[in-house]
BARO-112340 format. One line per 8 residues: number of its first residue (from 1); their letters; for each residue x, y, z of C-alpha. Coordinates in nm, 2 decimals, decimal comma. Each point is the difference from the previous one (the first is absolute). Example, Ala and Ser with C-alpha at 12.3 -4.5 7.8 and 13.67 -1.06 7.14 Angstrom:
BEGIN
1) AS) 1,23:-0,45:0,78 ~ 0,14:0,34:-0,07
***
This chain:
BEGIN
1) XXXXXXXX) -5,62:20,81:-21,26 ~ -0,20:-0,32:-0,01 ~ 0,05:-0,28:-0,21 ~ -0,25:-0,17:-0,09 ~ -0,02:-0,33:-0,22 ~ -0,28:-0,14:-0,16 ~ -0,11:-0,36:0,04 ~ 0,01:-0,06:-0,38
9) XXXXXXXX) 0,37:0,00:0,03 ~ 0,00:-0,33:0,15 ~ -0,27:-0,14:-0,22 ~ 0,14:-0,27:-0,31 ~ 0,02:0,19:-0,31 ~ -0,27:-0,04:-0,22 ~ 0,02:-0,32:-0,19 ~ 0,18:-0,18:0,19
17) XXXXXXXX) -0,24:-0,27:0,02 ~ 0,05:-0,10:-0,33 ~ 0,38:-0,01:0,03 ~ -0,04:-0,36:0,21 ~ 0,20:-0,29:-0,10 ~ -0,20:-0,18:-0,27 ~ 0,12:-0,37:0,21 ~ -0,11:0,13:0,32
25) XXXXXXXX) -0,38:0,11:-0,18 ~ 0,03:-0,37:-0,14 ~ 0,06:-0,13:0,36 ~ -0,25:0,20:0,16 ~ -0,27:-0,13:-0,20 ~ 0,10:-0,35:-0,03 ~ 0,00:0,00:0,39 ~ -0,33:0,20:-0,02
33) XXXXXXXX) -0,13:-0,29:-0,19 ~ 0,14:-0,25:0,19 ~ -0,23:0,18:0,26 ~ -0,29:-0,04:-0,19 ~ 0,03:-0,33:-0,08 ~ -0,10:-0,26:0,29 ~ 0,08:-0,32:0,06 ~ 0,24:-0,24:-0,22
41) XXXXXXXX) -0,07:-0,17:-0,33 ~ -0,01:-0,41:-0,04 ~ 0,30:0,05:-0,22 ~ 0,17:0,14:0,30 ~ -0,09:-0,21:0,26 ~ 0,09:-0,33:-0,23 ~ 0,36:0,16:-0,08 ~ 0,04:0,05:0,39
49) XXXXXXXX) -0,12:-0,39:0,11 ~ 0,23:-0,11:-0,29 ~ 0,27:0,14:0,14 ~ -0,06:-0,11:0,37 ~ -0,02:-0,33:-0,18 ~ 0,34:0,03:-0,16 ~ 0,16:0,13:0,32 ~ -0,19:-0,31:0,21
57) XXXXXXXX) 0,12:-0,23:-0,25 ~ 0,41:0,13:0,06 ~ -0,02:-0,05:0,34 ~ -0,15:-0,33:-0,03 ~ 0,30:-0,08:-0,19 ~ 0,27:0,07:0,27 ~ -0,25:-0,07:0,29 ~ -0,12:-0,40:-0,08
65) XXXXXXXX) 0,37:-0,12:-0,02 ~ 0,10:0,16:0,36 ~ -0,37:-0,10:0,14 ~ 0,14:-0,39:-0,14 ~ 0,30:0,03:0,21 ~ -0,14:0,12:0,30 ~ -0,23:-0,30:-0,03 ~ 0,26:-0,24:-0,02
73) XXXXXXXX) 0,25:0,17:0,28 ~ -0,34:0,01:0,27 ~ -0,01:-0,37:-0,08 ~ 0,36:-0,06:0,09 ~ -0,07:0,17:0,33 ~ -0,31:-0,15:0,03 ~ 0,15:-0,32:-0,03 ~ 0,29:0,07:0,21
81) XXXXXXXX) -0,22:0,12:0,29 ~ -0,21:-0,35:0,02 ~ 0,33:-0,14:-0,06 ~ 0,09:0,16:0,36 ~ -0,29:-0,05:0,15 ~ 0,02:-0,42:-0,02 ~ 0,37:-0,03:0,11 ~ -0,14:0,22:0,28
89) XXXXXXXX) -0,31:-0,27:0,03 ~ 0,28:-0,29:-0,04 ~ 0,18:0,13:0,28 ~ -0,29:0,07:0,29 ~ -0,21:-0,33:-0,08 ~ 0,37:-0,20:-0,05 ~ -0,12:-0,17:-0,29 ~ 0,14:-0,01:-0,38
97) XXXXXXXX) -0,38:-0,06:-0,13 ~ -0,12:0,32:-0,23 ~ -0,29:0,19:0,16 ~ -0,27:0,15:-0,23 ~ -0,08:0,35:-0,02 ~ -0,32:0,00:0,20 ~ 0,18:-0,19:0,25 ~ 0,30:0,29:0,05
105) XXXXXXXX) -0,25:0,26:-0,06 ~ -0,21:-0,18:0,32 ~ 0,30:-0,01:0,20 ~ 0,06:0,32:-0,05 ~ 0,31:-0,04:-0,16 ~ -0,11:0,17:-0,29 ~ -0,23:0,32:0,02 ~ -0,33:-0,13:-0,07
113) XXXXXXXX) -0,08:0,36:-0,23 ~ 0,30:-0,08:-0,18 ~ -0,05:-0,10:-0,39 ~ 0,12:-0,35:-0,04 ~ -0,05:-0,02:-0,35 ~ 0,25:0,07:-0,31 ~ -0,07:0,30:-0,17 ~ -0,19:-0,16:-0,25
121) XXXXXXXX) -0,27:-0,12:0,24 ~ 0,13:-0,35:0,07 ~ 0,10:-0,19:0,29 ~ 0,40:-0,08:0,07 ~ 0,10:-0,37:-0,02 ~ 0,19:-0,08:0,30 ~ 0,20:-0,31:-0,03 ~ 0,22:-0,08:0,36
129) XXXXXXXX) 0,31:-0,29:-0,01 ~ 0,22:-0,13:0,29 ~ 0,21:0,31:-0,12 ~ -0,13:0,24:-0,19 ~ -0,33:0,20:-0,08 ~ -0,16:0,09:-0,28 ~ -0,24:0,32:-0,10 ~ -0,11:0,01:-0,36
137) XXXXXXXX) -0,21:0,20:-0,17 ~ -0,11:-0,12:-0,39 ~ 0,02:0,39:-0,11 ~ -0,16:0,22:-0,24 ~ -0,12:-0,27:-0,22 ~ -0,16:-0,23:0,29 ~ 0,13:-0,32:-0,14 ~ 0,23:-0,22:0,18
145) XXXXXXXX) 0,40:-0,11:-0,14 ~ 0,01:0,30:-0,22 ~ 0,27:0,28:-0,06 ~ -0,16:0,26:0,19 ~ -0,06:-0,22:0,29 ~ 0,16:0,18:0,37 ~ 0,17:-0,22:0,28 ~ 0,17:0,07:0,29
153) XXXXXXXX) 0,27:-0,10:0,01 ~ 0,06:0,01:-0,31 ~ 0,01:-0,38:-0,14 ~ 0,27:0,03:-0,30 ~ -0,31:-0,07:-0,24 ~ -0,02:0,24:-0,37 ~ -0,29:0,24:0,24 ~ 0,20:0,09:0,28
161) X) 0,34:0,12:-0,25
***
């Protein structure tokens, strides 16, 4: 004896088709539309730049304060680098005199690529006595004997507390 079974045993039953999911018709021809459709509208593409522009704008919050600091801490170092580099002149040429910048940077006491301006594109102020020497920098606002003004070492004035 042979058993045999028909193909249209395996087969959905009739109707089944219409027994779908109502959501998951809904989907499918939402995303068939989406299909359809090409390209974005101007609504769209204005609701996406406006929010880049609200996320730009946070991070410009947090980001301009630390950029600030950073500026003011490279022109400590700054400072404090020159500051090196003219005891170091004091002590080959035996003199108590304050060299300029071009003239470390020609005696190779300072490397001539290295930026010799404040972070704010101006030139230190060196100032040498019989015992000590100045590097100043006027700061963020450019403008000499103010608050924000950076020495070192620090000079016991309001803008280096």
């Amino acid at each position: 004896m042979t058993l045999r079974i028909s193909v249209n045993a395996y087969r959905k039953p009739i109707g089944a088709e219409t027994m779908k999911n109502p959501f998951e018709q809904t989907f499918k021809a939402c995303r068939h539309r989406r299909f359809v459709q090409a390209g974005m509208t101007l609504v769209e593409v204005l609701i996406v730049v406006a929010i880049m522009a609200m996320l730009a704008g946070g991070v410009a919050v947090f980001a301009l304060p630390k950029f600030r600091e950073a500026q003011v801490s490279t022109a400590e170092t700054s400072a404090r680098t020159i500051r090196t580099a003219i005891q170091d002149w004091q002590r080959v040429n035996n003199e108590i005199s304050c060299p300029t910048i071009s003239q470390l940077k020609q005696e190779k006491i300072i490397d001539t690529a290295a930026n010799t301006d404040d972070p704010w594109g101006q030139p230190f102020r060196l100032t040498c006595s019989d015992d000590e020497i100045f590097v100043a920098s006027d700061g963020p606002d450019k403008k000499q004997s103010t608050n924000d003004d950076i020495s070192v070492p620090k000079t016991g004035s309001p803008a280096d507390e």
